[in-house]
C-alpha positions as CSV (number, residue, x, y, z in Angstrom):
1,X,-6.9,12.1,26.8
2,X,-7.9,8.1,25.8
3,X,-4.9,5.7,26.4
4,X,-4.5,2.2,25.0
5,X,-3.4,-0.7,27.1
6,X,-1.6,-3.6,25.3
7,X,-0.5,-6.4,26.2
8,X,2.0,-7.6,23.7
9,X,3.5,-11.1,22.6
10,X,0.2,-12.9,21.4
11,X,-0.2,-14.8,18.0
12,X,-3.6,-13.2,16.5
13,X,-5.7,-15.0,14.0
14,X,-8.6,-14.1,11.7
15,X,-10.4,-12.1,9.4
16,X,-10.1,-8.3,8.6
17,X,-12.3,-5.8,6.6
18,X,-10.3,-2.3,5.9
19,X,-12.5,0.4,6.2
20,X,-13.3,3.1,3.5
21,X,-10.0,5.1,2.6
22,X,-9.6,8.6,4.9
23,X,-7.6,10.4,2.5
24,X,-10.5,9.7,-0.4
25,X,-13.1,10.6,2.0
26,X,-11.8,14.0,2.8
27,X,-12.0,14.7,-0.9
28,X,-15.5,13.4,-1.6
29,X,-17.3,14.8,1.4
30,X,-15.9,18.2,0.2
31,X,-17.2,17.8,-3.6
32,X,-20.5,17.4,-2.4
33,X,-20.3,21.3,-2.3
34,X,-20.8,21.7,-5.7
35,X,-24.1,21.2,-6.8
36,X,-27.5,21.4,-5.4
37,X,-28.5,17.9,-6.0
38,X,-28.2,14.6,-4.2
39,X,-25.3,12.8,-3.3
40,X,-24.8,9.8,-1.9
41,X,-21.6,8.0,-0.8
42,X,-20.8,4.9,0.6
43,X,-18.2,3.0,2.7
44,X,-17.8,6.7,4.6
45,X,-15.4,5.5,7.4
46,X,-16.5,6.1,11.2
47,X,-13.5,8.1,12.0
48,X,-12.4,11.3,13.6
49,X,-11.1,13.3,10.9
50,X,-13.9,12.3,8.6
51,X,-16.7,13.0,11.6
52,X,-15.6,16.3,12.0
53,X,-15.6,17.4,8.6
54,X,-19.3,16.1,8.1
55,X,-20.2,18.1,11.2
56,X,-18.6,21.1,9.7
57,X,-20.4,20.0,6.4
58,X,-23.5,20.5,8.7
59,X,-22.8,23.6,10.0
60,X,-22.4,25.2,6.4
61,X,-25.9,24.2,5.8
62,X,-25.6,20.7,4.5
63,X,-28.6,18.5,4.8
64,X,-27.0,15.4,5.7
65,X,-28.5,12.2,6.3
66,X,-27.1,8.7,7.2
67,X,-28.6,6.1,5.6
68,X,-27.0,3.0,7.3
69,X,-23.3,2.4,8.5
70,X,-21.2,4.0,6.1
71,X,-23.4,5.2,4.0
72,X,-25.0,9.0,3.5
73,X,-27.0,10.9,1.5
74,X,-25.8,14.7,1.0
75,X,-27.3,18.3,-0.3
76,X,-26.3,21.7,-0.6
77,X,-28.9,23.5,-2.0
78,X,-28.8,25.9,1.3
79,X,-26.0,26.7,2.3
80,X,-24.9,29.6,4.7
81,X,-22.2,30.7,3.5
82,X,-21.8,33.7,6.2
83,X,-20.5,30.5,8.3
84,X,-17.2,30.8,6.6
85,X,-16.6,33.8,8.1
86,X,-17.5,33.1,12.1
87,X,-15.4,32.7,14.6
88,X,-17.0,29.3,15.0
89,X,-15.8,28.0,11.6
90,X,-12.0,29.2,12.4
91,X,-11.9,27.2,15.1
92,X,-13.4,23.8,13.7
93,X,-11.7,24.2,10.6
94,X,-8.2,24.9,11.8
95,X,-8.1,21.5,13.8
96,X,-8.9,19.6,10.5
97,X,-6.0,19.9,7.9
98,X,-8.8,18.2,5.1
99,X,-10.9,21.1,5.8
100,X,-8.7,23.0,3.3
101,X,-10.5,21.4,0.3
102,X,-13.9,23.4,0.9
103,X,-11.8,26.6,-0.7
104,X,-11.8,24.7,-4.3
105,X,-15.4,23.3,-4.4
106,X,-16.7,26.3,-3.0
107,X,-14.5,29.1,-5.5
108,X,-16.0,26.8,-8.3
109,X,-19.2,26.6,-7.4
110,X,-19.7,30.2,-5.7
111,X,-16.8,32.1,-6.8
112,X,-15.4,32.5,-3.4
113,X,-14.2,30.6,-0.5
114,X,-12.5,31.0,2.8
115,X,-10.6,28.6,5.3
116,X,-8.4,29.0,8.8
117,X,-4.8,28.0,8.8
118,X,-5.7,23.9,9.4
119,X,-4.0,21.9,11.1
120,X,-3.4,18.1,11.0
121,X,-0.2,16.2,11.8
122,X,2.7,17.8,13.5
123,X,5.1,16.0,10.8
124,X,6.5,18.9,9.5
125,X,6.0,21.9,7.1
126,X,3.1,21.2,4.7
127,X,2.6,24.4,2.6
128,X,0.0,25.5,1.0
129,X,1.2,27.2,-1.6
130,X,0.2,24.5,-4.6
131,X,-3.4,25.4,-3.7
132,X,-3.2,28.8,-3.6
133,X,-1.4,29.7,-6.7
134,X,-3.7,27.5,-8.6
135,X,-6.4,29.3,-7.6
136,X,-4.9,32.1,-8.7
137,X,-4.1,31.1,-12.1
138,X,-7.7,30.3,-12.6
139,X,-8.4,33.9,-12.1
140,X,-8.9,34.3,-8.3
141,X,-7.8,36.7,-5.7
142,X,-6.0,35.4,-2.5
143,X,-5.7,37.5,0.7
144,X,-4.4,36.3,3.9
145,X,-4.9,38.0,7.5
146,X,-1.9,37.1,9.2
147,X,-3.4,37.8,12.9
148,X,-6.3,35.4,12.1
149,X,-4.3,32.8,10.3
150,X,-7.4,33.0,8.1
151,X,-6.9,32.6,3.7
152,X,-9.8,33.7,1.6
153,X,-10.1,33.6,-2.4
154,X,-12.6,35.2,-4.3
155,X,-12.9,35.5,-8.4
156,X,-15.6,38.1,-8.9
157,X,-15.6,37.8,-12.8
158,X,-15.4,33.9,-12.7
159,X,-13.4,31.4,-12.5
160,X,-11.2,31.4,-16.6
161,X,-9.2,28.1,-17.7
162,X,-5.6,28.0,-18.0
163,X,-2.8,25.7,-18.1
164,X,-0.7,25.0,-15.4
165,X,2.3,23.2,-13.5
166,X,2.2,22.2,-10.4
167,X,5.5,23.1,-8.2
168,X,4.9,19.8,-6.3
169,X,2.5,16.7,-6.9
170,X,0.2,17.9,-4.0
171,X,-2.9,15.3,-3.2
172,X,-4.7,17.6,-1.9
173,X,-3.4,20.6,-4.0
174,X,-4.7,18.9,-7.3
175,X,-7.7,18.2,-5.5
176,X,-8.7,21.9,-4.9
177,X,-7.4,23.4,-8.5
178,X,-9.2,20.0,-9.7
179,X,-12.5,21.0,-8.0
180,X,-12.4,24.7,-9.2
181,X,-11.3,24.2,-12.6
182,X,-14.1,21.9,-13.3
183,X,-16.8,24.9,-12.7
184,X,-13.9,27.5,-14.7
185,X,-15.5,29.3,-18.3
186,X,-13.1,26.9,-21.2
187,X,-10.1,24.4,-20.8
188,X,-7.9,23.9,-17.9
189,X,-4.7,21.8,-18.1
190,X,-2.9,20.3,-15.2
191,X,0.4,19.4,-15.4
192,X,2.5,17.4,-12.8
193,X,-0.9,16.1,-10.8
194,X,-1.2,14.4,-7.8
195,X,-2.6,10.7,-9.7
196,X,-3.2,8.9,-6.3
197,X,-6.3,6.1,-6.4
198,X,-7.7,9.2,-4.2
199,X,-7.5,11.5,-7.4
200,X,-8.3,9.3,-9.6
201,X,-11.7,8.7,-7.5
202,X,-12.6,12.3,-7.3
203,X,-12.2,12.5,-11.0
204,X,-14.6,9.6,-11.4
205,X,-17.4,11.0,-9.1
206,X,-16.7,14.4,-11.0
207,X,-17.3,12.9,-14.1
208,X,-20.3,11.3,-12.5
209,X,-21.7,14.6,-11.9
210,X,-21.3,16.1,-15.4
211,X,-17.4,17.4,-15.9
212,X,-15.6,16.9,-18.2
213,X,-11.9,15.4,-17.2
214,X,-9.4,13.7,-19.4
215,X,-6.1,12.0,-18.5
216,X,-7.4,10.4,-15.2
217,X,-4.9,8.5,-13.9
218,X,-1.5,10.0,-15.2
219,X,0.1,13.2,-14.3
220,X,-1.8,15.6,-16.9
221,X,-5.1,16.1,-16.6
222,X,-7.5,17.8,-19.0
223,X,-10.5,19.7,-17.6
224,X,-12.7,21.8,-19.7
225,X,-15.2,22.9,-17.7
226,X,-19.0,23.1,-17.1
227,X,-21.5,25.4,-15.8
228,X,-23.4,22.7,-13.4
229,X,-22.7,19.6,-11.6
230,X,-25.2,17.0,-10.7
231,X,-26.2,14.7,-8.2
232,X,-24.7,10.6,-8.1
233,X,-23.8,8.0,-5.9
234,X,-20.2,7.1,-5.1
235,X,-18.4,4.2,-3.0
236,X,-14.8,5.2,-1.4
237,X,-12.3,2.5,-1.8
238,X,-11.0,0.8,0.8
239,X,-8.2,2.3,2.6
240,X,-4.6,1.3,1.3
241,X,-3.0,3.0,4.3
242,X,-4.5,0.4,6.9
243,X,-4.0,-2.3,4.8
244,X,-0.5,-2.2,4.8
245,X,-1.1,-1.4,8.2
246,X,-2.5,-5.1,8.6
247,X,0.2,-6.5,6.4
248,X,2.6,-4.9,9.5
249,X,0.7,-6.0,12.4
250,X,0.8,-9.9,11.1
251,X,4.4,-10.1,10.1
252,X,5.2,-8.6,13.5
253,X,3.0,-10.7,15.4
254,X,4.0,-14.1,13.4
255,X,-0.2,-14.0,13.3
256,X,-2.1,-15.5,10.0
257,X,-4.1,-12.7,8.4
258,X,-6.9,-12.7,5.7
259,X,-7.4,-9.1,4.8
260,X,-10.9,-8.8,2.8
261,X,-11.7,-7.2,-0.7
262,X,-8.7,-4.6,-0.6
263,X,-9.2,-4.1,-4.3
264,X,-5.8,-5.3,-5.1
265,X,-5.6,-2.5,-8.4
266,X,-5.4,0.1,-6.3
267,X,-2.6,-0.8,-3.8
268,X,0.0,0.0,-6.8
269,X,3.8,-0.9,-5.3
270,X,2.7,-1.4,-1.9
271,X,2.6,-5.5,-1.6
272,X,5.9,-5.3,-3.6
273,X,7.6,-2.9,-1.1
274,X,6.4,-5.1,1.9
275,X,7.8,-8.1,0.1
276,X,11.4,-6.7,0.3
277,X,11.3,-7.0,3.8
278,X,10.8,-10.7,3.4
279,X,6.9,-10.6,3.9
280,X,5.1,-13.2,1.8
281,X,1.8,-11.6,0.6
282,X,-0.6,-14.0,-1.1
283,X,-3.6,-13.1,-3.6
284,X,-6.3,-15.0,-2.6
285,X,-9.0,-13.3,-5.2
286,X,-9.5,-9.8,-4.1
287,X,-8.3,-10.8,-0.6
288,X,-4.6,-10.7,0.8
289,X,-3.5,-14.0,3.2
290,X,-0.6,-13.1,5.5
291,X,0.5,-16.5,6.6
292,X,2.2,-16.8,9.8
293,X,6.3,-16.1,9.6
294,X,7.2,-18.3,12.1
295,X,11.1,-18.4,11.0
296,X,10.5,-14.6,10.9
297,X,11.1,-12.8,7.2
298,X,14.7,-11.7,5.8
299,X,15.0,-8.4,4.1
300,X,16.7,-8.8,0.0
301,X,19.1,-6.9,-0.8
302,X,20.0,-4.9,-4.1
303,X,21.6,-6.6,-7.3
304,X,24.5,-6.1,-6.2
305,X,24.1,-7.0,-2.4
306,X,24.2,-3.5,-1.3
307,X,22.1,-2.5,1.8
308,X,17.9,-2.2,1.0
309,X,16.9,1.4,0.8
310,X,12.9,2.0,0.8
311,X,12.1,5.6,0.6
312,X,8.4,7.3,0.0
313,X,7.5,9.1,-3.5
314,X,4.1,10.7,-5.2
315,X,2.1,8.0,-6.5
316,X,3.0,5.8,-7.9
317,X,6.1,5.4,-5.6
318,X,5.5,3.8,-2.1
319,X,3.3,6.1,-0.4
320,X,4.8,7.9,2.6
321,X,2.0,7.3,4.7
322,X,3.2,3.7,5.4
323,X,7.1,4.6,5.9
324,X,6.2,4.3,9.7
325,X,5.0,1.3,9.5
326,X,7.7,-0.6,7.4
327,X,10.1,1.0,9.5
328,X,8.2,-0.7,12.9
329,X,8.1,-4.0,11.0
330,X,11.9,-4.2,10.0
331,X,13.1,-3.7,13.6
332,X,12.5,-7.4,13.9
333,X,13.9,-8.3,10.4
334,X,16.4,-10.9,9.9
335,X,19.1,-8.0,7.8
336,X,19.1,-4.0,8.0
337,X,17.5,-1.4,5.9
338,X,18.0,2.3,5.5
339,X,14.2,4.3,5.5
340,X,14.6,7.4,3.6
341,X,11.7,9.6,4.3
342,X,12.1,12.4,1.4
343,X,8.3,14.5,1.5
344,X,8.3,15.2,5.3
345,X,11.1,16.3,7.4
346,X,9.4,15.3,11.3
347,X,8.0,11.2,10.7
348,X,10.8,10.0,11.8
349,X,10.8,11.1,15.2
350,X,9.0,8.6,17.1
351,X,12.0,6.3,16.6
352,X,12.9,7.4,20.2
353,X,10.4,4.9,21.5
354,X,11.3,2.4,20.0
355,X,15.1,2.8,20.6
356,X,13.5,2.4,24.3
357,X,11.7,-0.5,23.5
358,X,15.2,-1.9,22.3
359,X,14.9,-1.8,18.2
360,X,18.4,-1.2,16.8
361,X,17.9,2.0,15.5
362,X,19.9,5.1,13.9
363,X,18.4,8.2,12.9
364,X,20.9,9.8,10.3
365,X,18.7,12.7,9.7
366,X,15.1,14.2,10.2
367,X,14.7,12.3,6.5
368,X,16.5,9.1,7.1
369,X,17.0,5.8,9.6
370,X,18.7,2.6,9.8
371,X,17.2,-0.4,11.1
372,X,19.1,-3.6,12.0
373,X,16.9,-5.9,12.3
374,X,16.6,-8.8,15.9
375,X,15.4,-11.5,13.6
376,X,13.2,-12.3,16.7
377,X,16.5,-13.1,18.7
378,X,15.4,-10.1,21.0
379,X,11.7,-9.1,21.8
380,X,10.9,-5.1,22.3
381,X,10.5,-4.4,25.7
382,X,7.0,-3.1,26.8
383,X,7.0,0.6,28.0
384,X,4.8,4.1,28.3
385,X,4.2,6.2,25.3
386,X,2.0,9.2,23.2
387,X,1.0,9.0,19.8
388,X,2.0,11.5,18.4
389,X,0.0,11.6,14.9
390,X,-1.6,9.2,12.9
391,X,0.8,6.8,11.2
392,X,3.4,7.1,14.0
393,X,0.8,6.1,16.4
394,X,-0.6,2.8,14.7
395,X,3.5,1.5,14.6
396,X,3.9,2.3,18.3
397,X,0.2,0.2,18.7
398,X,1.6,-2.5,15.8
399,X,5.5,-2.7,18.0
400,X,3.3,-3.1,20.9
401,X,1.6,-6.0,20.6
402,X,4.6,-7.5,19.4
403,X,6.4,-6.6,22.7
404,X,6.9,-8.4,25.6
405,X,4.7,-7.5,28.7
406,X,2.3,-4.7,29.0
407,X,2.7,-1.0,27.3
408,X,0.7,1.9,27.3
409,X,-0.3,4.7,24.7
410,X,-1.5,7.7,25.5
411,X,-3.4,10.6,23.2
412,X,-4.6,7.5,21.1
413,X,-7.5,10.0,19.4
414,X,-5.0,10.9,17.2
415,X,-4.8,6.9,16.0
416,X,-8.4,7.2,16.0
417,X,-8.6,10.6,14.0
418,X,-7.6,7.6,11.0
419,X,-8.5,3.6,12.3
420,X,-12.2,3.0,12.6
421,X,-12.6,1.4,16.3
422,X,-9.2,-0.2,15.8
423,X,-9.3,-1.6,19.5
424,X,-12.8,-3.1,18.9
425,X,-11.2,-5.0,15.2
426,X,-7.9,-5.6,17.0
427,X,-10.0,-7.7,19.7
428,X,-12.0,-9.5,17.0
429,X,-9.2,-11.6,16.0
430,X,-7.4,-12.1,19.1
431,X,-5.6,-8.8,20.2
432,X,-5.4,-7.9,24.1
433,X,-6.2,-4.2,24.2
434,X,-8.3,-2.1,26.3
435,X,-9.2,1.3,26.0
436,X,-9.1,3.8,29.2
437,X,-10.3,7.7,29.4
């Protein structure tokens, strides 16, 4: 287990380039199942999660080859399938909860695919029942061995188009049916979609490679489908998730922070929602300037000066990815805000450490926290903690190095299972962090 030593209170200054978006990546890498041909992608983040699904990639039989930093060149034209099966797979693929994504390239391509139970963030129950029941709409047939944890679909007369409605706006639910349906005999509607920037990408690099998809973008999308897909090149957006991280880390820090070409159409509500808390987030072309908040940043109110209340929803609501991280940053708001966490029931949790770092905290409910803000009046204390998954572990690093004196995290591969060499960037413009084994 890695651990992170901070130590906190220091202005930071600089320059910061996000890296490619995780959540997009996962998507991509598993589309490149579904043709034989050539695909190459670029701005591929250097990142746990992502690693670990190329190297499963390999182990189905992908010839993979990297053709600089960030950048790959992919084909499936042999692939062993028998793979799916091994006792091997189930093991790499239930660690990796974007693993689950092979099932719907693979079912379209193949007619059948298989996947362990994955895993992922311990931030509640995440069901898969949005994939599944697509699949079976198209025409599949699901079976699940309970002793292995272990799904498996199979459509043995083909995949047929349907129409459908989605029980929930699942990212990575649409992303499956999306990935099936495209390969399915006639038309395929999808109603209630997932219409993340993710979403929207995979569409695009689909209709790169030959389907046929209408309504990109909204909640209804139009698939009629093909009987190939071809080889292209796509370039995953930068990641929306650590640039609000960035917006976080330099309000917190009073530091002055130029975040780099975060392609300012795709971060949808998220300036806005940081701008509540009192945050001033400048355009600067396709760059975001953070200026130093040196008489700190007041959080508005509602019309009718009732208390703020930021809460996560499907795209395009705020994304609830970065609930943890407003949440961090409004501990040293001048006013109080309640966080409503409605799509997961756990990612509030890791309040407790900062209740011990001295944030004026109260958890309600699993789904819901007030924050009174210190208004700078009273530092966090420095103190020992784990990171417990992703998101909550970047606001424990981001409270940190606003902190006075010296903290540690522990189990900070889960942090890196999202932030490309976050310690190395953090350095760059003027963090003190080291990282221990």
């Amino acid at each position: 287990m890695a651990t992170f030593q901070i130590e906190g209170g220091h202005q930071l200054q600089g320059e910061i380039q996000p890296q490619g978006a995780k959540n997009e990546a996962l998507q991509i890498l598993c589309a490149v199942l579904m043709t034989p041909e050539e695909i190459k992608i670029h701005n591929v983040p250097d990142i746990r999660d992502v690693n670990k699904l190329i190297e499963i990639l390999s182990n189905l039989g992908v010839k993979i080859q990297k053709l600089k930093k960030g950048s790959f060149s992919f084909k499936s034209d042999e692939l062993n399938l028998e793979y799916l099966e091994s006792q091997q797979f189930k093991e790499e693929g239930s660690s990796l909860r974007g693993s689950i994504m092979i099932v719907g390239a693979l079912l379209g391509r193949f007619g059948k695919g298989y996947i362990p139970r994955p895993g992922g963030d311990k931030i509640g129950r995440r069901r898969l029942d949005t994939h599944f029941g697509g699949f079976i709409k198209l025409g599949a047939n699901f079976r699940y061995n309970k002793e292995e944890r272990f799904y498996g679909v199979e459509a043995p007369n083909g995949l047929k188009g349907t129409d459908m409605l989605l029980e929930e706006a699942s990212v990575t639910g649409t992303a499956n049916i999306l990935m099936a349906a495209v390969l399915a005999e006639g038309k395929t509607t999808i109603y209630n979609a997932a219409c993340e920037p993710y979403i929207q990408q995979l569409c695009k690099m689909l209709s790169a490679m030959g389907a046929k998809i209408s309504g990109i973008g909204s909640n209804l999308l139009t698939i009629k489908g093909v009987e190939s897909l071809g080889g292209c090149t796509h370039t995953i957006l930068p990641d929306m998730i650590e640039i609000g991280s960035w917006i976080g880390l330099a309000a917190m820090t009073k530091s002055e922070i130029t975040i780099k070409n975060v392609s300012w159409e795709n971060l949808g509500i998220i300036p806005v929602t940081f701008e509540k808390l009192g945050i001033t987030v400048e355009r600067k072309g396709d760059d975001i300037f953070i200026p130093a908040h040196k008489d700190g940043y007041e959080v508005a109110t509602f019309i009718d000066g009732s208390i703020m209340n930021i809460s996560d929803a499907p795209w395009p609501g705020f994304t609830p990815d970065l609930l943890s991280i407003i949440l961090v940053v409004a501990t040293q708001a001048r006013g109080s805000v309640l966080i409503h966490q409605k799509m997961f029931e756990s990612r509030l949790f890791f309040v407790d450490k900062l209740i011990d770092m001295g944030a004026k905290i109260i958890l309600c409910d699993p789904h819901r926290a007030t924050i009174i803000g210190h208004d700078f009046q009273s530092q966090l204390k420095a103190t020992t903690m784990t990171s417990p998954d992703i998101r909550a572990g970047i606001s424990l690093l981001i409270a940190a190095l606003s902190a006075k004196g010296t903290s540690t995290i522990h189990n900070i591969e889960q942090i890196d299972r999202g932030y490309e060499n976050i310690d190395g960037r953090l350095r760059a413009i003027g963090a003190r962090i080291n990282r221990y084994d």
